[in-house]
C-alpha positions in Angstrom: 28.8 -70.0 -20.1 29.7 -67.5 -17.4 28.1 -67.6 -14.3 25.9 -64.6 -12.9 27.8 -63.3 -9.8 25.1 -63.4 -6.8 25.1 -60.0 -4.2 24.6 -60.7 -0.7 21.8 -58.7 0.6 22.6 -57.1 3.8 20.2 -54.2 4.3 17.0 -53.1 3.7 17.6 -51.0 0.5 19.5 -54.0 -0.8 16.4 -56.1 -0.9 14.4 -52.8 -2.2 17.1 -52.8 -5.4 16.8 -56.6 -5.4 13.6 -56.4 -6.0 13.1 -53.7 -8.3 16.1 -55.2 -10.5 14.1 -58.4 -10.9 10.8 -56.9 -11.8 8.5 -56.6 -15.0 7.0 -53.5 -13.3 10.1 -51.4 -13.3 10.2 -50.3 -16.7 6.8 -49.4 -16.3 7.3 -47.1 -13.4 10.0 -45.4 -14.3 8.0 -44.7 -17.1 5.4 -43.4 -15.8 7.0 -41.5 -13.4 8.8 -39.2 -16.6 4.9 -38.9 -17.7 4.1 -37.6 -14.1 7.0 -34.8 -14.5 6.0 -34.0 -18.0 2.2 -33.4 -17.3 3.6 -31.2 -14.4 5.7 -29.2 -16.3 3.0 -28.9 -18.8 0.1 -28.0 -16.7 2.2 -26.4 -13.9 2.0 -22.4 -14.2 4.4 -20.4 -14.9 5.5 -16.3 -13.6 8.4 -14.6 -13.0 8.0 -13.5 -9.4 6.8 -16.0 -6.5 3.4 -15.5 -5.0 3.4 -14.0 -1.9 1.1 -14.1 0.7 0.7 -11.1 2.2 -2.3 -9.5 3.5 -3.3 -6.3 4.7 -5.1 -3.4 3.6 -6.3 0.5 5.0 -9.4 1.8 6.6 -9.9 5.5 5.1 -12.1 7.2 7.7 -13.3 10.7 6.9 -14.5 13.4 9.1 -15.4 16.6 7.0 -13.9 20.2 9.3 -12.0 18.3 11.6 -8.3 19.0 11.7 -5.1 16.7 11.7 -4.8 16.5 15.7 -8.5 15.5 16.2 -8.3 13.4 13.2 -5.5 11.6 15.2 -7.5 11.6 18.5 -11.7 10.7 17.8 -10.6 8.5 14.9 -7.3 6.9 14.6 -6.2 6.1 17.8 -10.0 4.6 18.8 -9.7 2.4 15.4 -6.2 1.5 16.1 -6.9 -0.3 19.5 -9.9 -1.8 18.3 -8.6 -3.6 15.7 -5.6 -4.4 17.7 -8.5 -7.3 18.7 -7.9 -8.6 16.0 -6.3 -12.1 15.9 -3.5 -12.4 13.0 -2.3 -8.6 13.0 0.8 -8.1 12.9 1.9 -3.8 12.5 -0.8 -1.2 12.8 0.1 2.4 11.3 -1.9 5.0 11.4 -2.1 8.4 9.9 -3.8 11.8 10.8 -4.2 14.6 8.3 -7.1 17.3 7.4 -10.5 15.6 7.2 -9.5 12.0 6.6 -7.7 9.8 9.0 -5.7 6.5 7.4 -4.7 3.3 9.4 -3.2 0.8 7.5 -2.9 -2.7 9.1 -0.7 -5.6 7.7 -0.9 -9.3 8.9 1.5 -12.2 9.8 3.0 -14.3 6.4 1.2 -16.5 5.7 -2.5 -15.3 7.0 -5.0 -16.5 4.5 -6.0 -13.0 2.4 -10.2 -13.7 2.3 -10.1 -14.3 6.0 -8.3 -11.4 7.3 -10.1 -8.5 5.0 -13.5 -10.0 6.0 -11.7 -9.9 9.6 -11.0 -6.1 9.1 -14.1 -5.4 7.8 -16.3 -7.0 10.4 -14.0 -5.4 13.3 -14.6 -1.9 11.8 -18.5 -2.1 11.1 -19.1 -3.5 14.4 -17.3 -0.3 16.0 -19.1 2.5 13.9 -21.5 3.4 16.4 -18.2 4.5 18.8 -17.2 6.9 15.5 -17.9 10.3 16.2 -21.3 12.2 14.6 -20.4 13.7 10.9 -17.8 10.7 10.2 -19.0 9.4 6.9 -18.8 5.8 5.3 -15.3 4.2 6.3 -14.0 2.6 3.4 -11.6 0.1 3.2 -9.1 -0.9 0.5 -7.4 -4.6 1.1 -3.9 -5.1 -0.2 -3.2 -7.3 -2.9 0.8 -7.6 -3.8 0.1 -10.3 -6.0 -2.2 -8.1 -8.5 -0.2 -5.2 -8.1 2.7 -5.9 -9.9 2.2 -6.6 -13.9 3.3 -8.9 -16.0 3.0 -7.4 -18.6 3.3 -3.4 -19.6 2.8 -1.6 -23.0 3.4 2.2 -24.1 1.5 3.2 -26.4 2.6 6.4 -28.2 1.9 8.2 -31.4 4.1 7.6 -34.7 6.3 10.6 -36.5 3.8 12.2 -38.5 0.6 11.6 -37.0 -1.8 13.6 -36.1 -3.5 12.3 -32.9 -3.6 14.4 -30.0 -3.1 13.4 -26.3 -7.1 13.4 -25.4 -7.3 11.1 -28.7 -4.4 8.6 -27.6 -6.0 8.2 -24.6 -9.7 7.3 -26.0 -7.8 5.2 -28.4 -6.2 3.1 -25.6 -9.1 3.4 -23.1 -11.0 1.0 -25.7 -8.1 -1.1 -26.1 -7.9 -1.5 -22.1 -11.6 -2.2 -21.8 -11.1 -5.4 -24.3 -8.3 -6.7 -22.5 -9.9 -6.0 -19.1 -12.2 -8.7 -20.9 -9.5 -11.7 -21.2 -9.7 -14.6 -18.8 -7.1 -14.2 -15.8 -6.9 -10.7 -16.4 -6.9 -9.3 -12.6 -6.5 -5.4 -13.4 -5.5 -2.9 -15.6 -4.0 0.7 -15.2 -3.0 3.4 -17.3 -0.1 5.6 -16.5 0.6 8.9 -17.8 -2.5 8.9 -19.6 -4.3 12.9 -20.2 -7.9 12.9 -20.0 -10.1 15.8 -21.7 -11.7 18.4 -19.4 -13.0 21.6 -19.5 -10.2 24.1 -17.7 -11.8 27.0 -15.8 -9.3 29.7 -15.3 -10.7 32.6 -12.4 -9.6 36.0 -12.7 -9.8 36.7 -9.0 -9.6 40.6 -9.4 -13.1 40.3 -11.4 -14.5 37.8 -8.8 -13.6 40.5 -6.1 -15.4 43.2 -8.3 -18.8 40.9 -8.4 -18.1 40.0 -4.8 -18.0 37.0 -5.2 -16.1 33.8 -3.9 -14.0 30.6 -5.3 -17.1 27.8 -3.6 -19.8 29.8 -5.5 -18.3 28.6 -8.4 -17.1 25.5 -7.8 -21.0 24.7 -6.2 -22.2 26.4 -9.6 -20.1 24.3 -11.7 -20.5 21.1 -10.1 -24.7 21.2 -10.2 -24.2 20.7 -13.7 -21.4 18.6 -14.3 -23.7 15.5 -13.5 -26.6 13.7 -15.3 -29.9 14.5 -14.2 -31.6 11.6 -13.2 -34.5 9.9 -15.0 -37.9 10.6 -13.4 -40.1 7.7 -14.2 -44.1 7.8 -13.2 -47.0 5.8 -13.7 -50.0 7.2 -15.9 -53.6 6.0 -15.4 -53.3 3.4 -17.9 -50.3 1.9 -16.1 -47.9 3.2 -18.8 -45.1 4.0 -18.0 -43.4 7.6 -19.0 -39.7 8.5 -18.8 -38.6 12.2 -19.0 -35.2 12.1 -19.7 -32.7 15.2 -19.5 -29.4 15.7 -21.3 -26.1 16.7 -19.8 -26.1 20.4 -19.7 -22.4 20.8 -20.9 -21.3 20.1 -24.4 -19.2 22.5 -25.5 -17.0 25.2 -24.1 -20.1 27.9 -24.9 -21.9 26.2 -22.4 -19.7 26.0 -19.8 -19.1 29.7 -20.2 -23.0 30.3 -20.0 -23.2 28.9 -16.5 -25.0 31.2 -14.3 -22.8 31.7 -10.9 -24.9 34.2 -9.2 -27.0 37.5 -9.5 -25.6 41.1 -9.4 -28.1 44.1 -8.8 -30.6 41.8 -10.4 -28.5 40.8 -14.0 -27.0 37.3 -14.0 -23.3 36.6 -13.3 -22.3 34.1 -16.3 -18.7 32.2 -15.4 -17.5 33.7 -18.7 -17.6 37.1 -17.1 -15.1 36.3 -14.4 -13.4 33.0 -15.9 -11.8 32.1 -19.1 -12.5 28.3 -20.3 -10.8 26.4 -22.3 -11.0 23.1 -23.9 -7.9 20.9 -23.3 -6.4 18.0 -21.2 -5.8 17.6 -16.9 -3.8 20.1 -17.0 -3.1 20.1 -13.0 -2.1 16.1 -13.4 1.7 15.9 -13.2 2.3 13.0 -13.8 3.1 12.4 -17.8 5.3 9.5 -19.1 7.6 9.9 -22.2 9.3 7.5 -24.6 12.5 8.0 -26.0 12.9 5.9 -29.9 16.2 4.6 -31.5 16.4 5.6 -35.3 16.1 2.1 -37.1 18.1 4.2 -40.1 21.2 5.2 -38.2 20.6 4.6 -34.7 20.4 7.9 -33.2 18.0 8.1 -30.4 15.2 10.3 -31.3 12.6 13.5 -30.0 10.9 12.3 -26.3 7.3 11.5 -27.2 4.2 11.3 -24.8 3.1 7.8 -24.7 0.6 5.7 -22.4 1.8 2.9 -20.6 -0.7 0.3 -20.5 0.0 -2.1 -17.0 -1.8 -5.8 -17.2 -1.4 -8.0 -13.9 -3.3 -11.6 -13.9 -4.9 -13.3 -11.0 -2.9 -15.4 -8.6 -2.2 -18.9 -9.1 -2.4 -18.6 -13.3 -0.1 -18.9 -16.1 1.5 -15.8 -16.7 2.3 -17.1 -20.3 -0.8 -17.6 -21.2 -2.2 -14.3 -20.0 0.5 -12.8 -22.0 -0.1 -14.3 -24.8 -3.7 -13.7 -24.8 -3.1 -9.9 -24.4 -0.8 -9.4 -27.3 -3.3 -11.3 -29.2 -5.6 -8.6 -28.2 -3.4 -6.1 -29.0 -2.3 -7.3 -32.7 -6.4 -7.6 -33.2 -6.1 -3.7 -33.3 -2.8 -3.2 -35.2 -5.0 -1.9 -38.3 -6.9 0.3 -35.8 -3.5 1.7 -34.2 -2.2 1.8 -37.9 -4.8 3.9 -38.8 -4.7 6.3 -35.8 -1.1 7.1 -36.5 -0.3 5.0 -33.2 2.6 2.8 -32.8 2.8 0.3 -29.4 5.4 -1.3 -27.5 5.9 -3.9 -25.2 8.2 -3.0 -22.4 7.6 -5.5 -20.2 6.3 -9.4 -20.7 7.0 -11.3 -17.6 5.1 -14.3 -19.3 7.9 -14.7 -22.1 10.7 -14.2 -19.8 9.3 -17.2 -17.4 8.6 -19.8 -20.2 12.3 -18.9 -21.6 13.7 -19.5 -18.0 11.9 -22.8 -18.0 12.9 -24.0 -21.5 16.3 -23.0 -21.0 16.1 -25.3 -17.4 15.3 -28.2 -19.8 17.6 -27.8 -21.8 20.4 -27.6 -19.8 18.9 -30.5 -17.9 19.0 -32.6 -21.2 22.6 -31.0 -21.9 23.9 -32.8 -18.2 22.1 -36.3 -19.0 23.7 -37.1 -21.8 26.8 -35.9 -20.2 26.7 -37.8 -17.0 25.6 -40.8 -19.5 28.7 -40.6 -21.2 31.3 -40.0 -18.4 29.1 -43.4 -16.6 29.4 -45.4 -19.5 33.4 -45.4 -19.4 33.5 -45.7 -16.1 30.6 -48.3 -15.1 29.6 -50.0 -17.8 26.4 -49.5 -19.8 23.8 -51.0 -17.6 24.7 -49.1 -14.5 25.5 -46.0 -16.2 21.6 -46.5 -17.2 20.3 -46.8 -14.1 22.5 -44.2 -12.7 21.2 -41.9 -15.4 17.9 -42.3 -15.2 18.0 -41.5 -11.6 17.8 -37.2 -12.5 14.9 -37.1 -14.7 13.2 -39.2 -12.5 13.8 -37.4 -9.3 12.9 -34.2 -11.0 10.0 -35.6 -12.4 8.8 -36.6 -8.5 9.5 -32.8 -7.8 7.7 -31.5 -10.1 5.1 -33.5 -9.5 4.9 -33.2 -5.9 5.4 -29.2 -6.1 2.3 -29.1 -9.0 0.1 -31.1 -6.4 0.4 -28.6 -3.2 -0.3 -25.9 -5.5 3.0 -23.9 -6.1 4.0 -22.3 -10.0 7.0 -22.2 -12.0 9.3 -19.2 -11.0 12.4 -17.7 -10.4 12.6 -19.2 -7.0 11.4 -22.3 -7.1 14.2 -22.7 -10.7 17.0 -21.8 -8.6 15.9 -24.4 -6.0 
């Protein structure tokens, strides 16, 4: 029988491999350690783009009647070297124009996003009393990068042949946004080149000149009743309680057309009498989005068609997959609906299956280079050292993974190519 050749031992790690060679407990670890990776890469979230913390936002200051260089003197300058105070800022713009002054602020990498927008806002509510008289409510909008780019976008658009108009496309997909607005992780929602319904008001200005009258007179007249009228709720002697309620004046294009704007030599001035109205879409928003369709027949690209693009973008730190998936779950809930409608969908953009496929593909090439470093080790080494030497990269990535799941980060394109 051959003899076992002994190793001297003549370091530290030696003794480590010595020890570990010899042990019942090795199998178990290395064991275990694979289990650690997997339930990282499992549980570990998974996005396209890295999180990035960023913080910042704008303080949108009005002042009603005050012009641009004003604007730029009682209100954005004061406000840009009092929050100047403020620990963690890192740029400071401001901006001046009619009525409203802007000053965005942006902070240092790396500044925690909570802290520095209650930071802003406590820095510019303890200053208001230095605004000037008429300045009305500051408001101020924090920055969010991370909910501002989507994962996922759809356009929504109606089929050849239907019938559904661009106010009806857009009810249609308002309904569909409010459900999804309802799935878990869901940060926000927009709609781009949607066209809402609204009453158009075109002013003849030579009859308004001939009734002497002017453009605020009936813009004031029209806006008194474009609003609900409130509830008026009282007490009776019996403690019951009585509610008068009072519908919206405007229904229908007659009645915008009956709205009184004024008085002439004691007969009323209706708005049909110096404006036409019409019942159509925002006609004075530019901005419209079109979709262009290949022929699934011969492949010619078809007419451009309005559409709706639907934008979805989940909360930070989650699993863009699953968000995904959730919202076109959502979405094939209403394929009879859109069916019906005459309203076809398509998913432009899905972040969630692009990140999972990166990952997958990872693995796979992962296995791919085992078994191929196994093989070239084998020849060369011998089985048992080929082994150990093998099971060296799953196990290292395992720890990785691990580790990197543990402090918090996600699956994506950056942390992949590390």
């Amino acid at each position: 029988m051959a003899q076992r050749k002994e190793y001297k031992v003549i370091n530290i790690a030696g003794k480590l491999a010595k020890g570990f060679l010899r042990s019942p407990l090795t199998p178990v670890l290395g064991a275990f350690l694979l289990l650690m990776g997997y339930l990282a890469l499992s549980i570990m979230p998974r996005e396209e783009d890295p999180q990035i913390a960023i913080s910042g936002g704008a303080v949108i200051v009005a002042l009603p009647g005050a012009s641009p260089k004003e604007i730029e003197n009682v209100i954005v300058k004061p406000l840009e070297r009092k929050l100047r105070e403020v620990r963690g800022i890192e740029h400071i713009y401001g901006m001046a124009m009619d009525n409203v002054g802007i000053v965005n602020v942006m902070y240092y990498i790396g500044e925690n996003r909570e802290d520095s927008n209650l930071k802003l806002y406590d820095k510019v509510m303890q200053n208001m009393d230095q605004m000037p008289k008429g300045t009305m409510q500051p408001l101020i909008k924090p920055f969010d990068i991370d909910i501002d780019i989507p994962i996922l976008t759809v356009a929504f658009y109606p089929k050849p042949g239907s019938t559904i108009d661009d106010v009806g496309l857009f009810d249609l997909v308002r309904n569909v946004q409010q459900q999804i607005n309802a799935v878990d992780n869901v940060a926000k929602t927009t709609l781009k080149g949607a066209r809402k319904a609204q009453y158009n008001i075109e002013v003849d200005m030579g009859k308004l000149s001939a009734y002497h009258l002017s453009m605020g007179q009936i813009m004031k007249a029209v806006q008194s009743v474009a609003v609900d009228v409130p509830d008026v709720k009282g007490r009776t002697r019996d403690n019951k309680l009585v509610i008068f309620g009072v519908k919206n004046a405007i229904d229908t294009v007659k009645d915008v057309e009956s709205v009184i704007v004024a008085q002439y030599m004691g007969s009323p001035i209706y708005l049909r009498d110096v404006a036409t109205v019409t019942n159509g879409i925002d006609i004075q928003n530019f901005q419209t989005a079109e979709i262009l369709l290949k022929n699934d027949v011969n492949g010619t690209l078809g007419k451009k068609t309005n559409q709706i693009t639907l934008t979805v973008a989940k909360r930070a730190g989650t699993n863009a997959v699953f968000v995904a998936e959730d919202v076109v779950k959502v979405l094939k809930e209403h394929k009879k609906i859109f069916d019906d409608a005459g309203v076809g969908y398509l998913i432009t953009r899905n972040y969630g299956t692009r990140a999972n496929k990166a990952v997958n593909e990872l693995m796979h090439h992962l296995m791919i280079t085992i078994v191929i470093i196994a093989l070239m080790l084998v020849v060369a080494l011998g089985w048992r050292e080929s082994l150990i030497v093998t099971f060296t990269v799953p196990a290292i990535l395992a720890i990785t993974l691990f580790v990197a799941w543990m402090s918090g980060h996600t699956m994506n394109r950056i942390t992949l190519f590390a």
